[in-house]
N, C-alpha and C positions, 0 to 999 in steps of 0.2 A: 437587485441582482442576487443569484443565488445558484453555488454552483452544489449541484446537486447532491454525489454522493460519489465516494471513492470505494472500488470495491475491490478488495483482496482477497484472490481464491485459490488457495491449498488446494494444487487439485490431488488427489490421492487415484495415482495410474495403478491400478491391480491389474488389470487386461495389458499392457502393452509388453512385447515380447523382449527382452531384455537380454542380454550375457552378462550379468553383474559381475563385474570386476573384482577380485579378490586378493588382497594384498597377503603375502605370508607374517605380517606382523614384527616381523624384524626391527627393532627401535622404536615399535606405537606405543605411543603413549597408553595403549589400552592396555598395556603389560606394565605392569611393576619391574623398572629394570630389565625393560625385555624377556622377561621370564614367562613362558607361557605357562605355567602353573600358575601365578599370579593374576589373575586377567582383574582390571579395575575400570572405573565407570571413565568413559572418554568422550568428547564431542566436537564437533567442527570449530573452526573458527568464527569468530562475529563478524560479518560485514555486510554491507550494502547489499541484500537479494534481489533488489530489482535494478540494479546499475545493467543496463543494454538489453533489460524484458521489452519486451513490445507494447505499450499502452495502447487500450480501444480507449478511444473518443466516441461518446454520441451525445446526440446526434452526429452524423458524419457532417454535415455541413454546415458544422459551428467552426470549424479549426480555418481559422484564414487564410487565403491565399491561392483557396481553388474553385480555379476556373475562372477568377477575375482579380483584378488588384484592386485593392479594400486600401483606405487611408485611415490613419492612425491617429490621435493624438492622444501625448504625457499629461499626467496632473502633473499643476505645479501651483507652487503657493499666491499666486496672481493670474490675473486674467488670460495674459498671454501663454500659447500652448507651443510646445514645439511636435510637428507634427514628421509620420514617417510611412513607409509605405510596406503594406504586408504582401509579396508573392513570388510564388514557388517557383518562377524563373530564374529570378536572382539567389544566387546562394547566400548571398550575406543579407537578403532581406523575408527569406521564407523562412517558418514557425512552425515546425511540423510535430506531431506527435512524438516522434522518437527524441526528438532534444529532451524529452520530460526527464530519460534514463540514463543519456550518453553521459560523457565522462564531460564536466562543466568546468573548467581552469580560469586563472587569470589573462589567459590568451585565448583560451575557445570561449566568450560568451554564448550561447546558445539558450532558446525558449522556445516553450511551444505557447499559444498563443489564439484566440475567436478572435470570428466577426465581432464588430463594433456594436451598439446599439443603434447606429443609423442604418444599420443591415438588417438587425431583428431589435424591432422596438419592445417586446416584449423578454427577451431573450431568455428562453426554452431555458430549461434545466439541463445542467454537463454533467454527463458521469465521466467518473474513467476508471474502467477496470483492467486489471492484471490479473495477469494467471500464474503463480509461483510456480509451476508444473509438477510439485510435490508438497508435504508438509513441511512449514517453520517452525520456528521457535521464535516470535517477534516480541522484540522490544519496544521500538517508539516506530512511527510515520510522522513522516514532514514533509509539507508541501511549502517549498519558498516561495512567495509570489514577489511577480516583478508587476504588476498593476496594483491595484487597491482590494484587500482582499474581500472577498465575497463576505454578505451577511450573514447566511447562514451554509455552512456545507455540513455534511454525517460522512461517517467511515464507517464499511460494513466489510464483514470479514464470512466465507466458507467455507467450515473445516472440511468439506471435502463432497467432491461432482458426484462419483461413483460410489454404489454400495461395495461393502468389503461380500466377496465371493459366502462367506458365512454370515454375514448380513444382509438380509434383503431388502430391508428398510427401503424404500423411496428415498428420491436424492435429499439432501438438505437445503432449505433457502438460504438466503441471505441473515445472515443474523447482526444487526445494531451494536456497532463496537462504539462507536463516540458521535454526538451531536455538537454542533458549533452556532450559536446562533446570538446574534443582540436581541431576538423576541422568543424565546426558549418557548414557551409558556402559549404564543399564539402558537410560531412555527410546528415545535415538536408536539405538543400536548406533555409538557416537562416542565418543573420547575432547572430554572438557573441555581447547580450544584456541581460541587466537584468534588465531593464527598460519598465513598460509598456506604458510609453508615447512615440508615433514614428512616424513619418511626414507620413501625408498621402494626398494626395494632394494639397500638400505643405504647409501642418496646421501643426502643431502638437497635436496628438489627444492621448487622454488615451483608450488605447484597454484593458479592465478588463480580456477577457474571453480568448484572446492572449497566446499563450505557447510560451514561449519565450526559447531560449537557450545558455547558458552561458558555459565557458569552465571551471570553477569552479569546482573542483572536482572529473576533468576528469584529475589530472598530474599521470604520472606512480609514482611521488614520491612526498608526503613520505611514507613507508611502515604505515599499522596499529603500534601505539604506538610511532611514531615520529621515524622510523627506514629511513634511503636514501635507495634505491633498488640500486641492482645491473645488471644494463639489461643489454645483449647482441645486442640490439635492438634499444634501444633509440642515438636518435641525427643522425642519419645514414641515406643518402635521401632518401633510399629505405624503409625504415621500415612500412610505408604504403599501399607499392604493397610487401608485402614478399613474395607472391605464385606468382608472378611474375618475380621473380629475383632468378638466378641461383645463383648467388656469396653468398648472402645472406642467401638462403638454406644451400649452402655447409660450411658457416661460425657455423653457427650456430649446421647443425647434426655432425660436430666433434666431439662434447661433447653432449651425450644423456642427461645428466642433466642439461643443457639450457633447454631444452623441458619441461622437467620433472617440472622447478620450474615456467613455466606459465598455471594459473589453473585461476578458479575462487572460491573465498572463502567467505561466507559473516557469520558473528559471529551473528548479529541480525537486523532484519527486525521490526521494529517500525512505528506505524502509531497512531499519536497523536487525538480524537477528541472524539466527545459524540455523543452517540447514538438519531437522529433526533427526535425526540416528537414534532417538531412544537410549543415549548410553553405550551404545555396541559401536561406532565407526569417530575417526576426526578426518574425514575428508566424504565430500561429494564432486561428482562430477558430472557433465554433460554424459548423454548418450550417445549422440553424435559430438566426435571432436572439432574445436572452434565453433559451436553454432550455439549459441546462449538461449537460444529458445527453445532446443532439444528439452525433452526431460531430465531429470536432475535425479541421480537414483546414490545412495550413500555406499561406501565402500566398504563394509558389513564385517566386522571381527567378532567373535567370542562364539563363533558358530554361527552365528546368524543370515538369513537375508533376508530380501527383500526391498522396494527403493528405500524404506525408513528404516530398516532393520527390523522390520516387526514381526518376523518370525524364526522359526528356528532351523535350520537344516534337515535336508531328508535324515531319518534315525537318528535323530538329537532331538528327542521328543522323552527323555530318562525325567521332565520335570514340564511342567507348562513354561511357555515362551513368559518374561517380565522386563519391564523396563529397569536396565541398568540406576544403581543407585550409588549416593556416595561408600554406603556402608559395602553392599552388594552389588559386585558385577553380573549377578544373574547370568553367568556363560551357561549355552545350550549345553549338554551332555549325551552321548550314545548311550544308549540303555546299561551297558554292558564297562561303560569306559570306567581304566583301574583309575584309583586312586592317586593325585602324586605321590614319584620319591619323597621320602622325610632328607630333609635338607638340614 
């Protein structure tokens, strides 16, 4: 089983028509003391970006539950399975895409959740892409699984769909942020590392921008909550080529509920980081109020706009546009604007 790849895309809106919100600065942290003479490097908060985004699923007709009722079963450490049923009639038994983002408590469990392998014996490769509808700043991605997790999946990340108005360049593809794999070396064409320093003619050198792939979190076990699996499948040479091997087929469809208990399950999809402003804003917000799948455009101090702050105001162009630093707020300037009072 192998669930394919997760793909994160920054999309960078230059074309969409906006009224950028602009706050007068009054106690932002982008001012020293509120002082607008003072302007200093500022940035949003850290939280959860894709809590209530939309996840594509594909194939579309991997996600359980439609169009018919699919039966289920748990690994468990013996023979016996407890089995359940996946479909989208029942609220408390449908697994839809959106559970990957919603808000997950000790009172709301929620997953989203495929067909079995007795649905698709082969079972296709899942992606599931998100659209951040602007640039991040991302720190970690975590996928919780509530089944056993896939042997091998990649994270792939696009800094961005559209060219910049002054850049013509063709879009960008997808670019290789992480590989997960127990066969790094078949799967990826990658040695098992988790290190970006790695000899390159005959130095050893630090690759930053490197996707490396480690087999970390690719074991069939432990089940989610510290449970051992019970596979039919693991340790056996063949388990690799299984649409390969007759023995193995025929071991296996004796009991329909082997099939039945390899799915893929995941309880929540977390992507840690703050919404990019460059330095210049600490708040972003939708474009449309209450709709989280609106565009996301930052609320732009030190003269700036733009959704990330990435440029400078009409005639505040006294210096080129620069990403705010700790040392340098880099504030745009009117050609002409005096000096501060000496204080």
């Amino acid at each position: 089983m192998r669930l394919k790849a997760l793909w994160i895309s920054p999309l960078f809106l230059s074309c969409i028509i906006v009224d950028y919100v602009k706050t007068d600065g009054t106690g932002s942290p982008c001012y020293e003391d509120g002082d607008f003479s003072k302007p200093q490097k500022c940035m949003p908060a850290f939280k959860n970006v894709v809590l209530q985004k939309k996840v594509h699923v594909s194939p579309e007709y991997i996600t359980c539950g439609q169009g018919r009722v699919i039966e289920y079963c748990i690994q468990t450490h013996g023979i016996d399975r407890e089995c359940n049923f996946c479909d989208n009639s029942v609220p408390s038994n449908k697994h839809p895409p959106q559970f990957l983002t919603d808000v997950d408590t000790d009172f709301n469990r929620t997953w989203w959740q495929s067909v079995t392998m007795l649905e698709d014996v082969h079972m296709a490769d899942v992606n599931l892409t998100v659209n951040l509808g602007k640039a991040y700043d991302i720190t970690y991605v975590r996928l919780k699984f509530k089944s056993l997790r896939p042997d091998s999946f990649s994270i792939y990340k696009k800094n961005r769909v559209q060219p910049k108005l002054e850049d013509p360049e063709p879009n960008e593809g997808w670019i290789p942020w992480q590989y997960y794999s127990n066969t790094c070396r078949d799967t990826y064409k990658l040695t098992d590392s988790t290190s970006i320093i790695q000899p390159r003619d005959g130095v050893m050198k630090i690759n930053e921008d490197r996707a490396l792939c480690t087999s970390e979190f690719s074991d069939m076990t432990p089940l989610t909550g510290g449970n051992v699996a019970f596979s039919t499948l693991e340790g056996r040479p063949s388990a690799y080529n299984y649409e390969y091997s007759p023995e193995l087929q025929d071991l296996v469809f004796q009991d329909p509920k082997v099939l039945r208990s390899y799915y893929y399950a995941v309880t929540d999809f977390t992507v840690g980081g703050r919404c990019q402003c460059n330095g210049h804003a600490t708040h972003c917000i939708n474009t449309i109020e209450d709709d989280p799948q609106s565009p996301t455009v930052c609320l732009c101090q030190h003269q700036t706009e733009g959704p990330n702050c990435d440029s400078c105001l009409p005639d505040h162009w006294d210096r080129p546009w620069r990403r705010a630093t700790s040392d340098n707020a880099n504030e745009c300037k009117r050609k002409y604007d005096p000096p501060p009072p000496n204080t």
